[in-house]
C-alpha positions, 0 to 999 in steps of 0.5 A: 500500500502506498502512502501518500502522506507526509511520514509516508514521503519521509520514510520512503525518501530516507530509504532511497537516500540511504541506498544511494546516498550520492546518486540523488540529486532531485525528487518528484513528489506527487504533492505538496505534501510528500515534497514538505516529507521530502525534503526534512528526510534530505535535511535529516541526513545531513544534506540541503534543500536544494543546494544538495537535492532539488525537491518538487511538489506536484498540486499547488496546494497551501502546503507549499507556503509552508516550505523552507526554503519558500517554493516557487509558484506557478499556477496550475492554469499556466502550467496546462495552458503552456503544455497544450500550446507546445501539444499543438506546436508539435501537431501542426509540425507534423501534419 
């Protein structure tokens, strides 16, 4: 079962980092949330955010204001609006 939720985040990044301490370099987390995990399992073995590992959280939520150092913002809307632009740049190369 999959954990989705902050310790889960945590535990699971302190396994990876403890199997391959310096192959890490960066992290997706599929939330906010996880990424807030994340990044203290980083800090707890000695290493930065994101001078040493650069973490990313997925959904916009509130959580991400709650991360140090702060996160940077784009809104969803754009996010989407960029990949349909580029979807359609391609359609029309290949026509």
């Amino acid at each position: 079962m999959v954990n989705l939720r902050k310790q889960g985040a945590k535990r699971a990044v302190l396994q990876i980092l403890e199997s391959h301490p310096p192959d890490v370099s960066a992290i997706f987390a599929a939330s906010d949330v996880m990424a807030l995990g994340a990044m203290e399992a980083v800090r707890s073995v000695g290493r930065e955010v994101p001078r040493d590992v650069a973490v990313v959280g997925y959904d916009d939520s509130e959580a991400a204001s709650l991360a140090r150092p702060p996160s940077h913002h784009r809104p969803a809307g754009r996010a989407a609006d960029g990949g349909e632009d580029g979807c359609e740049r391609n359609l029309e190369r290949n026509e």
